[in-house]
KEKOL-267930 format. One record per residue: x, z, y of N, C-alpha, C in turn. Coordinates in steps of 0.05 Angstrom, whole numbers, padded with zeros to 5 digits, always signed. Layout:
BEGIN
XZYXZYXZY
...
This chain:
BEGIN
+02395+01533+03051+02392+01549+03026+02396+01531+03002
+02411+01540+02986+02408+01530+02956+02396+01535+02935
+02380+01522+02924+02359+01522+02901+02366+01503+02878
+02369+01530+02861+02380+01516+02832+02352+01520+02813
+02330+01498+02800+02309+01499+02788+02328+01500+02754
+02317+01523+02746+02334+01528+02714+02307+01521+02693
+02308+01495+02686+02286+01488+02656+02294+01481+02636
+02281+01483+02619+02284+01474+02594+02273+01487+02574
+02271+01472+02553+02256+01481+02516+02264+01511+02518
+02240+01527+02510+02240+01560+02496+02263+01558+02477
+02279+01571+02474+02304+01573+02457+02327+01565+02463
+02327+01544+02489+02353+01538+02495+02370+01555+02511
+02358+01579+02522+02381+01585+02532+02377+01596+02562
+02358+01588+02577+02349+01585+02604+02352+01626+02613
+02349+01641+02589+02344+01664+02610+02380+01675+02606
+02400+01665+02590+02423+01668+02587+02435+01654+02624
+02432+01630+02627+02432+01620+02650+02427+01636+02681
+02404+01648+02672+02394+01661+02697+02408+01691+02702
+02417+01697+02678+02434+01725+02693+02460+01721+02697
+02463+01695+02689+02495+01684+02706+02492+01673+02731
+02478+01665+02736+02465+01651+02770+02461+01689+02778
+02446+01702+02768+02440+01724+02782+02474+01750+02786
+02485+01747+02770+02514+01751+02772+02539+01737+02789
+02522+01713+02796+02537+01700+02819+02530+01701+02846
+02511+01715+02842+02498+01732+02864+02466+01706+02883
+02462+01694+02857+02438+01676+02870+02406+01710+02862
+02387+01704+02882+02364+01704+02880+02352+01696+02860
+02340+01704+02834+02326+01697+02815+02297+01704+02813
+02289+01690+02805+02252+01685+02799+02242+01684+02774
+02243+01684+02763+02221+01682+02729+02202+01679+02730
+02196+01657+02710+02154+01647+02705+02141+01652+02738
+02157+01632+02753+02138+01634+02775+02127+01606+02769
+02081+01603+02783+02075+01580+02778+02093+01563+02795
+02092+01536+02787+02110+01510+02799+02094+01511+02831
+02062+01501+02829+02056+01509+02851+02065+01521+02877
+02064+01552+02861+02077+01569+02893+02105+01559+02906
+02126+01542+02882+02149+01554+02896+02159+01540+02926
+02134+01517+02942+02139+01512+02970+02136+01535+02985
+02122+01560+02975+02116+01586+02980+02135+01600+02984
+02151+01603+02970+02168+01621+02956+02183+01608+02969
+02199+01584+02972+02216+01582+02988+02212+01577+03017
+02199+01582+03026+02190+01581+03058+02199+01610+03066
+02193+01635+03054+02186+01664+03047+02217+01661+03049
+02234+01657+03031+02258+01666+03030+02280+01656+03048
+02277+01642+03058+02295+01616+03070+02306+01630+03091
+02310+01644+03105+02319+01659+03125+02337+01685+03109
+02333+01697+03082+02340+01718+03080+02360+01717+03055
+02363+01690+03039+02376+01684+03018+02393+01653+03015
+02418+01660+03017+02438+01621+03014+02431+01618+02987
+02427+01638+02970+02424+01622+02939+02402+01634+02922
+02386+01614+02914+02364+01621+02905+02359+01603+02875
+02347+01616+02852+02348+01610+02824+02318+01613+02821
+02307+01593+02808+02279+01591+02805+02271+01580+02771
+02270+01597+02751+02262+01580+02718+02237+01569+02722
+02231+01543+02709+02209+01534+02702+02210+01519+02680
+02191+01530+02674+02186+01517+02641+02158+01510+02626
+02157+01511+02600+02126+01499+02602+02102+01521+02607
+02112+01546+02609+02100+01573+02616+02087+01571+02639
+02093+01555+02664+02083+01557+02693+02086+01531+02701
+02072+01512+02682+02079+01473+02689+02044+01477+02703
+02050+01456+02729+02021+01455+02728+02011+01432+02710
+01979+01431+02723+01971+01421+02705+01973+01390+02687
+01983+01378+02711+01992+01353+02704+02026+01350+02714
+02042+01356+02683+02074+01355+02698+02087+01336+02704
+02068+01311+02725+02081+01289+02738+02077+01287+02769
+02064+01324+02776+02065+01325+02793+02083+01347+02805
+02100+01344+02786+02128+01362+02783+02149+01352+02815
+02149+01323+02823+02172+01315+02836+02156+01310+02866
+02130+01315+02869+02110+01314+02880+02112+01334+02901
+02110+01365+02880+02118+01391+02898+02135+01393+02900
+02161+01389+02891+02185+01396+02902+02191+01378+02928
+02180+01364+02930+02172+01343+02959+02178+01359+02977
+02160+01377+02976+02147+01396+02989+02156+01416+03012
+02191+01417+02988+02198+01438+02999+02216+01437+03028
+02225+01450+03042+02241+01455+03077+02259+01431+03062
+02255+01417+03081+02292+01397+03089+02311+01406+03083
+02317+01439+03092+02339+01457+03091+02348+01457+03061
+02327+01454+03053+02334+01472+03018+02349+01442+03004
+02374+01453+02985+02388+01430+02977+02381+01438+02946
+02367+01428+02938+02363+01434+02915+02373+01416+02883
+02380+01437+02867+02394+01422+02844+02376+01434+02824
+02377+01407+02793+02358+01427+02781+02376+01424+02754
+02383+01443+02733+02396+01449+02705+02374+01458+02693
+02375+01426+02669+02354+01431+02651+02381+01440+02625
+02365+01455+02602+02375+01464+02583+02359+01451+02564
+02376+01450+02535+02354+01437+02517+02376+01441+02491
+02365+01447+02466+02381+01446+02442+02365+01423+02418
+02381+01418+02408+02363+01393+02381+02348+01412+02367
+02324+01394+02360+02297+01413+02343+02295+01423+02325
+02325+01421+02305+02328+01433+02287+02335+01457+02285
+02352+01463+02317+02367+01484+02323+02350+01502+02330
+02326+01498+02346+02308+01508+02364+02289+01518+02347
+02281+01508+02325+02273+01516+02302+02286+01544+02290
+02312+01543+02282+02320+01567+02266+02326+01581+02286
+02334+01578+02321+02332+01606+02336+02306+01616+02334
+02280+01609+02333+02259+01618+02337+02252+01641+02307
+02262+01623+02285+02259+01633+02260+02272+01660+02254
+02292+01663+02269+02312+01677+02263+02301+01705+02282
+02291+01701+02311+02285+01723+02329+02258+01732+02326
+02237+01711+02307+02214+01725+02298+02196+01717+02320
+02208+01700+02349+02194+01705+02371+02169+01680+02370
+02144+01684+02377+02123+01654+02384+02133+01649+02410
+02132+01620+02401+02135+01596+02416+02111+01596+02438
+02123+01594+02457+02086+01592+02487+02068+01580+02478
+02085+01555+02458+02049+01541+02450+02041+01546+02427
+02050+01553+02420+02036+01570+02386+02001+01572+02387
+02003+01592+02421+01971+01592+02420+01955+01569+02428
+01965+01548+02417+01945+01523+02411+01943+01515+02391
+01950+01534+02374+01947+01530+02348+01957+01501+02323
+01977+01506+02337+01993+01484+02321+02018+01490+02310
+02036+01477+02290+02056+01485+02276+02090+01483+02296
+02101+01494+02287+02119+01510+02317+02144+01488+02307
+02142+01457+02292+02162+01445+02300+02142+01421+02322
+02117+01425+02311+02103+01405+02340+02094+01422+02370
+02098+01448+02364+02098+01466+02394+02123+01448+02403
+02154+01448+02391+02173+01444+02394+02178+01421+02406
+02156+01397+02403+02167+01374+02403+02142+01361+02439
+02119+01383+02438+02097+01379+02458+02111+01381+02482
+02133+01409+02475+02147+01418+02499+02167+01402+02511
+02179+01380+02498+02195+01362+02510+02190+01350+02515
+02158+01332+02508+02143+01316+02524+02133+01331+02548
+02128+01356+02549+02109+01369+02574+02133+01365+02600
+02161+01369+02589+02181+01379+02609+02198+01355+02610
+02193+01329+02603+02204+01300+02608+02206+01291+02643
+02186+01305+02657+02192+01294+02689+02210+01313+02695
+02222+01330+02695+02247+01345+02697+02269+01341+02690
+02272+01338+02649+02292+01326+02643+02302+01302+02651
+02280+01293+02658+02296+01257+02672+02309+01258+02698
+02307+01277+02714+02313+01280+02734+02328+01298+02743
+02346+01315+02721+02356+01343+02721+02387+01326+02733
+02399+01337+02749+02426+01343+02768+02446+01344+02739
+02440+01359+02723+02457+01384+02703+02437+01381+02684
+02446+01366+02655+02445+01369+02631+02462+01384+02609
+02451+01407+02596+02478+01419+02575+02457+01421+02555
+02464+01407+02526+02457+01419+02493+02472+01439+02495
+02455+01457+02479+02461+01481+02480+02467+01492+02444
+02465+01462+02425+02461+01469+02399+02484+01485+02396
+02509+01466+02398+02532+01484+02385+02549+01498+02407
+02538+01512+02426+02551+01536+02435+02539+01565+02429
+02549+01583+02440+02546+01614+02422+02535+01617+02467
+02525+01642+02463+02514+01649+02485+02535+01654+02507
+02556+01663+02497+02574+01665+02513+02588+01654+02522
+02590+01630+02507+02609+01602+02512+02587+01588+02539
+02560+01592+02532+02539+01582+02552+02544+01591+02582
+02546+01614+02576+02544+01631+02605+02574+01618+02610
+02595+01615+02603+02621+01612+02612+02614+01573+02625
+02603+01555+02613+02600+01531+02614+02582+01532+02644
+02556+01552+02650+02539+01544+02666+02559+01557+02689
+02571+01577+02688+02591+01588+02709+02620+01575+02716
+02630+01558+02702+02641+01532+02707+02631+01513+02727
+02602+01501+02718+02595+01487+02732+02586+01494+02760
+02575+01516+02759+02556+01524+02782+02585+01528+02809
+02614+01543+02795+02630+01542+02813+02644+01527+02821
+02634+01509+02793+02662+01479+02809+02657+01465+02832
+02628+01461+02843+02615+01459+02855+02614+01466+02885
+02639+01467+02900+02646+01476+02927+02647+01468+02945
+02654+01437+02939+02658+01420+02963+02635+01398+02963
+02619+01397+02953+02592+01378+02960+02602+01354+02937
+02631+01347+02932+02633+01318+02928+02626+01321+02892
+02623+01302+02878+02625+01300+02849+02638+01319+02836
+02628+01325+02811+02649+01343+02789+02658+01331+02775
+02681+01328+02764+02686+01309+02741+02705+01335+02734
+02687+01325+02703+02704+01337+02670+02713+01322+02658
+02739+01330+02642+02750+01319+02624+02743+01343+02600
+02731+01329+02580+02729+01346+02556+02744+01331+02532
+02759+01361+02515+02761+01349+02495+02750+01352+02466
+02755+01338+02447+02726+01342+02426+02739+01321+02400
+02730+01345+02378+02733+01317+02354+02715+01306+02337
+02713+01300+02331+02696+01268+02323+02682+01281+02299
+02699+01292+02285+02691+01308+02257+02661+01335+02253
+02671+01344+02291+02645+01367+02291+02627+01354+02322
+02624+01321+02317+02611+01312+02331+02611+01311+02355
+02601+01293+02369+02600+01276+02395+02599+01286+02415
+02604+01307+02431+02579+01321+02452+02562+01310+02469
+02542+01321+02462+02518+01308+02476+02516+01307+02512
+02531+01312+02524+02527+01310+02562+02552+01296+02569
+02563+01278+02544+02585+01269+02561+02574+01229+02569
+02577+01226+02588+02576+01205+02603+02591+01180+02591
+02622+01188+02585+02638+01172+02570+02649+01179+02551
+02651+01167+02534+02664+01173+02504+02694+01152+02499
+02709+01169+02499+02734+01150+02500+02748+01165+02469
+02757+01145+02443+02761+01152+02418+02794+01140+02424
+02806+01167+02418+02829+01171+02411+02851+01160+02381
+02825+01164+02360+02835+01171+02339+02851+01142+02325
+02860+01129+02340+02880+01108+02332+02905+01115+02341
+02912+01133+02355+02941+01140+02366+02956+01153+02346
+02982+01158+02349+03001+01169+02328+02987+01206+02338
+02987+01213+02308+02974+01241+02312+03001+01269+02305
+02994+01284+02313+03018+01306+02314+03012+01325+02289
+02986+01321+02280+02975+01335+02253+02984+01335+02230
+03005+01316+02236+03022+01293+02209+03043+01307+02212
+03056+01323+02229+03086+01332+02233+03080+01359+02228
+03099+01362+02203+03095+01392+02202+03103+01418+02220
+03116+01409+02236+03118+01432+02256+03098+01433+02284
+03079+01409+02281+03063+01410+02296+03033+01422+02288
+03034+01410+02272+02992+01416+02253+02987+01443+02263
+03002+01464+02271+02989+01492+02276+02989+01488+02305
+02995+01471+02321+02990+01475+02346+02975+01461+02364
+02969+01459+02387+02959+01443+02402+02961+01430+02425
+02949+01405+02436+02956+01395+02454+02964+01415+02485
+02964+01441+02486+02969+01446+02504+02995+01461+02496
+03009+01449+02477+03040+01475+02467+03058+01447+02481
+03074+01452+02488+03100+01429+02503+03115+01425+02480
+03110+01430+02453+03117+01412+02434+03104+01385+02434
+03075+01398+02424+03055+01375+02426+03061+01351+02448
+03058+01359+02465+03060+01353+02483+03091+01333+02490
+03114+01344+02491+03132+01323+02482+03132+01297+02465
+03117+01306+02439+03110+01287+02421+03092+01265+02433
+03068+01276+02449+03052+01257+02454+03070+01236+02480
+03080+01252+02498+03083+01234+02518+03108+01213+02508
+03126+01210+02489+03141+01200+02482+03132+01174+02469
+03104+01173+02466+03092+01143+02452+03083+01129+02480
+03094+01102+02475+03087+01090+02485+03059+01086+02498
+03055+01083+02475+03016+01073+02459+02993+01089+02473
+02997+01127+02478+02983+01141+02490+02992+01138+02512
+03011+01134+02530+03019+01142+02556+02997+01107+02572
+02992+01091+02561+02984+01066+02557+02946+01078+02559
+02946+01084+02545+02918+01098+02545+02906+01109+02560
+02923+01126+02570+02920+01145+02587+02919+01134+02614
+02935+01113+02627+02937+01094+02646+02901+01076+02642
+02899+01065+02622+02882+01056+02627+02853+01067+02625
+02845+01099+02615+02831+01100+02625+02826+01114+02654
+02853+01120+02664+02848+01131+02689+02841+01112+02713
+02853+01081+02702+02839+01054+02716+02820+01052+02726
+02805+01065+02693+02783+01048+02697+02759+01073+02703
+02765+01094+02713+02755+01120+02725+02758+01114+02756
+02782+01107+02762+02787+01109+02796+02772+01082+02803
+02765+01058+02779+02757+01044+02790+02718+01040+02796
+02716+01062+02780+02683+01063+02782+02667+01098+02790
+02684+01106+02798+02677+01131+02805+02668+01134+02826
+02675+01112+02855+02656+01113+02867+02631+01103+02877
+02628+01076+02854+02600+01083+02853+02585+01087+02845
+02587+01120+02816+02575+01130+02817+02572+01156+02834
+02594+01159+02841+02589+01180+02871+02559+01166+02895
+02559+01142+02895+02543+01135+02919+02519+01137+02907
+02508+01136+02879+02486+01140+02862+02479+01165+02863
+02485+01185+02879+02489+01211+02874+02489+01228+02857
+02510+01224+02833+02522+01242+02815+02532+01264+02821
+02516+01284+02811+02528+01323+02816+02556+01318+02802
+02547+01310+02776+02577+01308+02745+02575+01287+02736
+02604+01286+02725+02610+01260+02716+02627+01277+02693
+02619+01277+02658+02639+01277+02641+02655+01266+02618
+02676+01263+02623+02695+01242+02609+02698+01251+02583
+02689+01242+02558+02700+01259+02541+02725+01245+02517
+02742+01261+02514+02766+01245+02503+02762+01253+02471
+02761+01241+02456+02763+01250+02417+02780+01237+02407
+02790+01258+02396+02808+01254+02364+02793+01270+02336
+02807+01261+02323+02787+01274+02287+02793+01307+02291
+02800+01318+02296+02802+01344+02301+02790+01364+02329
+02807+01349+02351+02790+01364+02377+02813+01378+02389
+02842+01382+02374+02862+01400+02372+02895+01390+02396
+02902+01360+02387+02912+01358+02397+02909+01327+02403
+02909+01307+02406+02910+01276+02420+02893+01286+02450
+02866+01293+02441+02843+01291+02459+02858+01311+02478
+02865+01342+02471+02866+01358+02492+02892+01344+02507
+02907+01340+02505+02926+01330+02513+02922+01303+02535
+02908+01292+02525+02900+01264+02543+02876+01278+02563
+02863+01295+02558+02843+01312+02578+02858+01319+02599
+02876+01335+02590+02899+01354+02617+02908+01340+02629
+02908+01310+02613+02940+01295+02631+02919+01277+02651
+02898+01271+02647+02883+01251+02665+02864+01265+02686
+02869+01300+02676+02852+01321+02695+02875+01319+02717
+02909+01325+02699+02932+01332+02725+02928+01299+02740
+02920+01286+02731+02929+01258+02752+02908+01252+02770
+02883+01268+02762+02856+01263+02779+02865+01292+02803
+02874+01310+02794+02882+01323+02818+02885+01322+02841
+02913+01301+02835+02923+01289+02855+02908+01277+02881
+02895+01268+02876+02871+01253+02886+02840+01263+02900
+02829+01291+02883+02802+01292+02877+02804+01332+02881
+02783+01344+02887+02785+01372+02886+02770+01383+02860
+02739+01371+02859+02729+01382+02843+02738+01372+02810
+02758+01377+02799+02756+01375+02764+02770+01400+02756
+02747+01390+02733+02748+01411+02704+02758+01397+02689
+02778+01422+02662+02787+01418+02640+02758+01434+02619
+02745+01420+02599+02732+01440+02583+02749+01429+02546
+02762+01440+02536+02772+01436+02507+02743+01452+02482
+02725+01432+02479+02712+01446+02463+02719+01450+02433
+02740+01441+02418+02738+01448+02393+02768+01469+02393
+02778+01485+02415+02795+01495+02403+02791+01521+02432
+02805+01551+02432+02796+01574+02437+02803+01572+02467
+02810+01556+02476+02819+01555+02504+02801+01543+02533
+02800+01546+02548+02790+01529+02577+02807+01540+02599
+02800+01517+02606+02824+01515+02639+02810+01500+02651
+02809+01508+02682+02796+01495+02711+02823+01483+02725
């Protein structure tokens, strides 16, 4: 059986998550105590391959360092992964502000950016140990559900996931990527006027880019230096591994160098993803 534990901070996102796991046809649970769930999965284990369990600071027991303790616990059988969610405090702040909703710890009577900040210390033995990390600041809910349904299916053959994302520098870093590889010294296509409206995935762009030396050079070496350490973090047991490529825009160097080191990991590798976050597209 598979057991996906879905946690993280009130506002990030966790019950958006669970009706995509529940649309992929896993078993879902809500606010069950941490306690029961050697229970709960004993109970199910015969009658369900995929099973989704939220925990959060709503049902932590009492001391949450005995978080890795119970999951000890559970059947041999059960292969369990756990996706924590989490957004920056400022963000988590104005969703709360905005939906009018109290925070679980409110009723301890404290001010709801230190509810905010208790809860990431309460849920630290999780996040340190979560399979699947996603900020959740700058996606829209639906981009979320599309990201956690990415992951959850790329996920077929047991071995590593590796992403190539691309991203620009201008609307910031993304926070779950593993490597940060900066583009923004290459000859850019934003400069050519028949390019600036398009993007690394138009075979204009694309002509342009592969015709430099300089990127095709880049591109070589970071795929080097990927084939040359990838497996050992495969033997560390990495669920994901994500590469992320930037240029000052997000539009075209990065996506372009994403696709081309996703098509050359192909060759090679089953599980990769393409994710282009600053422009309207994704491709697997």
């Amino acid at each position: 059986m598979k057991l996906i534990i879905v946690s993280g901070r009130s506002g990030s996102g966790k019950s958006v998550a669970l009706r995509v796991l529940e649309d992929l046809g896993y078993y879902c649970v809500d606010n069950i105590p941490i306690n029961l769930l050697p229970a709960l999965t004993h109970t199910v284990i015969n009658d369900y391959e995929n099973v989704a369990v939220s925990l959060d600071v709503r049902n932590l027991p009492k001391d949450p360092e005995d978080i890795p303790e119970i999951i000890a616990y559970l059947p041999k059988a059960v292969d369990v992964n756990t996706l924590f969610l989490d957004a920056d405090d400022n963000d988590l702040v104005r969703r709360f502000s905005e939906t009018r909703r109290l925070h679980p710890l409110i009723k301890e009577n404290m001010p709801l950016d230190q509810a905010i900040a208790l809860e990431k210390s309460l849920l630290e033995p999780i996040s340190t140990n979560a399979d699947l990390y996603i900020n959740t600041s700058q996606l829209t809910p639906h981009q979320l559900a599309d990201l956690v349904r990415e992951r959850i299916l790329g996920k077929k053959t047991g071995s590593m996931v590796l992403v190539f994302e691309s991203f620009g520098f201008k609307h910031g870093i993304p926070v779950d990527a593993d490597y940060v590889f900066d583009a923004r010294f290459l000859p850019n296509p934003f400069w050519e006027k028949s390019l600036k409206g398009k993007t690394g995935v138009d075979s204009e762009v694309k002509d342009f880019l592969a015709s430099q030396a300089i990127v095709t050079k880049f591109i070589w070496q970071i795929n080097s230096f990927m084939m040359t350490w990838l497996p050992h973090l495969e033997r560390n047991n990495r669920s994901y591994v994500t590469i992320a490529i930037g240029c000052t825009g997000g539009k075209h160097r990065s996506v372009y160098i994403a696709e081309m080191l996703a098509k050359n990991f192909r060759k090679e590798r089953e599980d990769i993803q393409t994710h282009h976050r600053d422009i309207e597209i994704k491709s697997t």
